[in-house]
N, C-alpha and C positions, 0 to 999 in steps of 0.2 A: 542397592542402585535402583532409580527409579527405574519401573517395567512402562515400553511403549506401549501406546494407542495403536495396534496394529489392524489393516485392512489389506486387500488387496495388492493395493499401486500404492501403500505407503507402510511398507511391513519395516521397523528402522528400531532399532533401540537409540532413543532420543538423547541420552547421556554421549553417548557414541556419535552417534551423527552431529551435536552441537561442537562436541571438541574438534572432530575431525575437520568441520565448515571452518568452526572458530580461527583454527588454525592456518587456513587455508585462506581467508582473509586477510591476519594478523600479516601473513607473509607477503600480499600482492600491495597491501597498504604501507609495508615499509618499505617494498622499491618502490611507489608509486611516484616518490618526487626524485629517484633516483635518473639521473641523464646519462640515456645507454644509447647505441646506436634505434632511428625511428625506422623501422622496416614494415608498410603496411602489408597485409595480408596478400595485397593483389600485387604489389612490387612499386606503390607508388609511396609517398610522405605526407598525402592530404587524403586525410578519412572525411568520405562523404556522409551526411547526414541528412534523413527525411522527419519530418514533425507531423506526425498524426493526429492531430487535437491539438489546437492552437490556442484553450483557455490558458488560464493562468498557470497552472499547474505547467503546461505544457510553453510556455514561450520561457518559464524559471526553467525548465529542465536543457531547454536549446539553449539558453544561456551560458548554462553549465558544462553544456557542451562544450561551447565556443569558447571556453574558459580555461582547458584541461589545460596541463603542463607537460603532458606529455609529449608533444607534437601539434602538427596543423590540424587545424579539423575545419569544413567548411558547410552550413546547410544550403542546401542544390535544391526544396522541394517541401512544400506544406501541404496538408490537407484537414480538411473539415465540414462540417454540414453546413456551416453559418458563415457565408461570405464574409460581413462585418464583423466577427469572431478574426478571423486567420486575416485581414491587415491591419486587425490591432497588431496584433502578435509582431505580426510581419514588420510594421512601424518601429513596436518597440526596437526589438532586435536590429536592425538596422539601421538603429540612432547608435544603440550599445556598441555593435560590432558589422560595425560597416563594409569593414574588407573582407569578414568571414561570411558573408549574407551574399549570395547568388541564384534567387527564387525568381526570375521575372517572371512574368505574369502566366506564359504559358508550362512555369511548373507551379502554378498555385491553380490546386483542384479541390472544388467542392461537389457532394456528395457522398451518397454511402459505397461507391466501389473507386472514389479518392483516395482510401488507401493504397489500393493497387496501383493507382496510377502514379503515387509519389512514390512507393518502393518500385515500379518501375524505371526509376530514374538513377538509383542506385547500382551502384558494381557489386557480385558476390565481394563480401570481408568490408562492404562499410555497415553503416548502424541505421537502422529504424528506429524511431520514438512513442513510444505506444504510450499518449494521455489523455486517450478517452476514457469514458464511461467503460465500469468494468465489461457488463455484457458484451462486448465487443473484444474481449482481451484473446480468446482462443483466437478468433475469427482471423486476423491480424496476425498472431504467432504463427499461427499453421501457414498463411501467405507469405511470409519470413523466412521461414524455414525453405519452403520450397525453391526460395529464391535466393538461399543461401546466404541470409544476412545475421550478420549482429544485431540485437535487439538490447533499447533501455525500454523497462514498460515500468508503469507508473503503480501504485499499492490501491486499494487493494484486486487482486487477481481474481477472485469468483467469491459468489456471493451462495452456492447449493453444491450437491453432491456431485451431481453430474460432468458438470463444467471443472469443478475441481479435478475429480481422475483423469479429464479431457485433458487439461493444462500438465497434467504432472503425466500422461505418456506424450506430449508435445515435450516437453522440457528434455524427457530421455532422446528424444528423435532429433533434436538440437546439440545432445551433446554429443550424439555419434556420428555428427557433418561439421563435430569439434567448434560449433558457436559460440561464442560466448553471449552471456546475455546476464546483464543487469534489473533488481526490482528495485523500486523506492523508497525501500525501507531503511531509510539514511541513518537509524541510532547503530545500525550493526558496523558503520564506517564512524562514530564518533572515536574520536582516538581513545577519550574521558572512559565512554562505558568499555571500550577495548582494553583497558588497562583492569577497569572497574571488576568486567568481566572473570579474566586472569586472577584478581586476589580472591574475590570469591569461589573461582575454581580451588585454590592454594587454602581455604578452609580460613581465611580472617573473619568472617562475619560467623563459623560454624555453619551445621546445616542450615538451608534455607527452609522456613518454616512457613513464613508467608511475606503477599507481595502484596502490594497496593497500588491501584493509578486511580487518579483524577485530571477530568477534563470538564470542569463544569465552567462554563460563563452564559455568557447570552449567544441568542441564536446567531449562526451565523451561512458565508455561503446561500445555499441555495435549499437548505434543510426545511422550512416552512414554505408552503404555497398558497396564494387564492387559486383562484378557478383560472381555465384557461379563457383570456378576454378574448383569442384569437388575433391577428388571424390562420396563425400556427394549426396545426393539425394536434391532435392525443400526442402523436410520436412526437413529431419536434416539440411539440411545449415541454413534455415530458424531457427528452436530452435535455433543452436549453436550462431543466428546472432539475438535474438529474440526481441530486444528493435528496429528493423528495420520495424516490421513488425506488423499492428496496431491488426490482429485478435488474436495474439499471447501475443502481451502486454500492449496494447491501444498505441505502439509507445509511443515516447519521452514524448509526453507530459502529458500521463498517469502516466508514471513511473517517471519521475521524479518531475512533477509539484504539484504532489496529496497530498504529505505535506503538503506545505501552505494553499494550498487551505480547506484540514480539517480543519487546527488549527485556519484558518481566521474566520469558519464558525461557528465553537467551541465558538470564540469569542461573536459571533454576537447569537450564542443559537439559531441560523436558518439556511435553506440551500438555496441557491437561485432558484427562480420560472423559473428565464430564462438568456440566454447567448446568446450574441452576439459578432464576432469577427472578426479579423484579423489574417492572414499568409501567410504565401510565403518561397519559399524556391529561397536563393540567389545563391548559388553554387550549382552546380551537377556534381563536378569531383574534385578527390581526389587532394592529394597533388604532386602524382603522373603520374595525369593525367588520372586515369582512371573515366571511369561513372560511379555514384554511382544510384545504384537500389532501394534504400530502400525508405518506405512511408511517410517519414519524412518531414514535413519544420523545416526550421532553423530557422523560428522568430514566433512568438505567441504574440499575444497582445487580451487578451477578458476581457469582460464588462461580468458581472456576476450581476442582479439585485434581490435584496428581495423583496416581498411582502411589507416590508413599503417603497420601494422606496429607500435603501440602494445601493449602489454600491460595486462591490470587483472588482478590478483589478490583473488582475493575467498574468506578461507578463515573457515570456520564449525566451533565446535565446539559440542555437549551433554554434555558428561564432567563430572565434579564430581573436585576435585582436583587439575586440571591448572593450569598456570599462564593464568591470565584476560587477554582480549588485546580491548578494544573502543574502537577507533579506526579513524582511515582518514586517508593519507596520500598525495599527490599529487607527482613526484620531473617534475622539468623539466631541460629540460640545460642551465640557468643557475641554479637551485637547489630548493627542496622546497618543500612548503607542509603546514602538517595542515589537514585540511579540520575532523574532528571532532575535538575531543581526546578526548573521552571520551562513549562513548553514539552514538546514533546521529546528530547533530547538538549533541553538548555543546559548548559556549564553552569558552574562544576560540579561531578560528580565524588561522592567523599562515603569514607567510614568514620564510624561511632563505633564504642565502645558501650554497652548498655542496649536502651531502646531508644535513645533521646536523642534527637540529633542537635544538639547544642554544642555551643563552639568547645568548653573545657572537656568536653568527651571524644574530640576529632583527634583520630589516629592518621588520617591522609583524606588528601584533597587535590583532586586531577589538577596538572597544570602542562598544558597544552601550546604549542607552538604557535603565533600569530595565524600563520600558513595552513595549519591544518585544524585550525578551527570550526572550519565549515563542514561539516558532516555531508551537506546535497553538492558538494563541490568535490570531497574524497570520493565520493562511490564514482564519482565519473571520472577521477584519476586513473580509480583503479581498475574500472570499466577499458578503459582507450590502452594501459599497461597492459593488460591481459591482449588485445588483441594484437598489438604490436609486437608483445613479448612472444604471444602463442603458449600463453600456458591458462590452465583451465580456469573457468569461473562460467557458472552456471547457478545463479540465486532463484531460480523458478521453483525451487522443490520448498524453501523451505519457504519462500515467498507465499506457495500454495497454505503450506501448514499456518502459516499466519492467519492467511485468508479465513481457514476450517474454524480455528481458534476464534474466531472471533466472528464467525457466522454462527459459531455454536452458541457464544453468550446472547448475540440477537434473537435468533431462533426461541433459547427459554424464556427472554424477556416477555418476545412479542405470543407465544404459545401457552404459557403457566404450567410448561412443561419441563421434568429435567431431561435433557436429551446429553448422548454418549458422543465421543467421536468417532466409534464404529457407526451408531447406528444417524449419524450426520451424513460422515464420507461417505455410504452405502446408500444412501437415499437415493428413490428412482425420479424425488420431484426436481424437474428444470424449471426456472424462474423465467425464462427467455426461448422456449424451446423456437427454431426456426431465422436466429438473429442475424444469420450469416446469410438470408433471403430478402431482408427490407431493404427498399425502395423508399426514395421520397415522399412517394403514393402510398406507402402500405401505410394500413391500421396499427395500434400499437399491440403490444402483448398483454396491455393491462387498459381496458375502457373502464371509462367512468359510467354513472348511469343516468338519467336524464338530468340531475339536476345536476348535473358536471361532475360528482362525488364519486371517489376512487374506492374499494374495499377497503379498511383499515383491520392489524391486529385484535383480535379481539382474546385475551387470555380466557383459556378455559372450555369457550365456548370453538374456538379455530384453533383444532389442538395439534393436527397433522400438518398441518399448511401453519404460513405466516398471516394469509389472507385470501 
């Protein structure tokens, strides 16, 4: 049995802890369309809802809100840096769901202590929405908690050592005022890999030997940047640009690789001991011709190893032109499995017999109910079920361990270092120390130097640091 990455705040034998979650999901996702008496926490039938970050990410997740089956749910309250950001949102959502939308004007607050003001609008036992940038993830939690809320917060959770143990004795302090709280790592609610899951527990593909993901297409988001034209400050241009800039979102490869990388590990019911890797970045000027400043490379390729000697491969690209590769694939030594076929949890999920995943070798192929096809629409079923029902759900811990996992493969990319997840989670560097004290006015945590230009990775040479 594979042996855990053990530290501190996450001493866990990972075999263990994956079945025990596994389980403990499997169960709240099969009442989750189940029609039981709706009893909210506070004694009322409409769960209030506040939206912290109103980008895209965050007006898809209030939707989902406003969408659950379980009961009423209504949003009372936005917040954001970016006026013009939070009534898009605002607009959308209230074309979508118009009788569940009651934000007028004086509960739409912008600024950085606008969180507080919109979970102030909140009763203990409704939900907070955490989709900002991760820097900002404890800051928010820890505000939540005090105020007795439910929390959905968005992936990835930290991006350094620090903030990680931060988040994961927040998550303990959450679950002893019995909160529940949802992360956005929506494959762990696909029904396909829940089933997927379960036969590879049951030993049909044999040991798991190795795993594979790809996300390569052309850039996308906010991953590349020119300079700031202004008249924005470092910090704002920085938020508005925030997938550019690794203390704000673990960069590209945090934010968009962390998927497979969970569901790969979900697979294997372990998280890896150590990474080693590859990157570089091929271009540094737009299409335009201008210099892009952001901390990005545009290729990834890391070795991710287990404790029994397992491998995951997890390779990333932002190139446009190159041949496009988004999938992820699980190889056992009695046959393979895709977990995604396409996207980051796309249906269907299926077993092979062999290594091939060709149709005469399919032993099974998920088939999935219309209704619960959505995977970012299950986790908020079984989100609003838990609090309604009152039974546990707490996704902060392993949501952290994603996080680790895949700040680890960053880390060797951008350093030409292999690094462990001892000596990751244990790390004394903060990427944001002080984030929970800006002001509109503050300086950023990361200046450029005169000629606009940010530090970038430099493997080899920036061996302790990322930059």
């Amino acid at each position: 049995m594979p042996q855990t990455p053990t530290s501190p705040a996450t001493s866990l034998n990972p075999r263990r802890e994956f079945l025990k979650s596994s389980a403990q999901f499997a169960a709240v996702s099969a009442l989750a369309g189940v029609t039981l008496p709706h009893v909210h926490a506070q004694g009322t039938d409409t769960i209030q809802v506040a939206l912290i970050g109103c980008g895209g990410r965050g007006a898809g997740a209030a939707s989902n809100a406003l969408s659950v089956n379980t009961g009423p749910v209504k949003l009372v309250a936005m917040a954001d840096v970016f006026a013009p950001r939070l009534k898009t949102a605002y607009d959308a959502l209230k074309r979508k769901h118009a009788a569940s939308v009651d934000v007028p004007a004086e509960r739409q607050f912008i600024g950085f202590d606008a969180y507080k003001n919109a979970m102030d609008c909140l009763r203990p036992g409704d939900i907070a929405i955490f989709t900002t940038p991760l820097a900002f993830r404890w800051v928010h939690f820890a505000y939540a908690i005090e105020k007795n809320l439910n929390v959905f917060m968005e992936k990835p959770l930290t991006a350094d050592g620090p903030t990680s143990r931060r988040m994961i004795e927040l998550a303990a302090q959450a679950s002893a005022k019995n909160l529940k709280v949802g992360v956005g790592l929506m494959s762990r609610h696909s029904r396909a890999m829940q089933e997927l899951h379960q036969r590879i527990g049951d030993g049909q593909i044999g040991d798991v030997i190795l795993m594979r993901g790809y996300r390569m297409a052309g850039p996308l988001a906010s991953a590349f940047s020119e300079a700031n034209p202004g008249p924005l400050t470092d910090l704002m241009y920085q938020i508005k640009r925030f997938h550019s800039f690794i203390w704000l979102s673990g960069g590209c490869y945090s934010d968009f690789y962390i998927h497979h990388i969970d569901h790969l590990c979900w697979m294997k019911n372990a998280w890896p001991v150590k990474a080693q890797a590859l990157g570089g970045r091929h271009y540094r000027q737009s299409p335009k011709g201008e210099r892009y400043i952001d901390q990005n490379f545009d290729s990834y390729a890391v070795e991710y190893t287990f404790a029994d000697g397992g491998k995951m491969l997890m390779d990333g690209r932002c190139v446009t032109g190159c041949n496009d590769m988004y999938f992820s694939h699980v190889q056992g030594s009695k046959g393979m499995a895709v977990a995604a076929k396409n996207g980051d949890c796309g249906l269907p999920s299926s077993i092979y017999s062999g290594q091939l995943p060709v149709p005469e070798r399919m032993l099974w192929t998920s088939e999935v109910a219309p209704a619960e096809r959505d995977p970012y629409q299950n986790e908020w079923n079984a989100l609003t079920h838990a609090i309604r029902h009152d039974t546990p759900f707490n996704e902060v811990k392993r949501g952290v361990e994603a996080s680790v996992a895949t700040s680890m493969g960053r880390f060797a990319a951008h350093t030409g270092q292999e690094i462990t997840w001892d000596a990751f989670f244990n790390s004394t560097v903060e990427l944001a120390p002080g984030v929970d004290k800006l002001t509109l006015e503050s300086a950023s945590p990361l200046m450029p130097d005169a000629q606009g230009i940010y530090p970038i990775p430099e493997p080899g040479r920036k061996r302790d640091r990322e930059y």
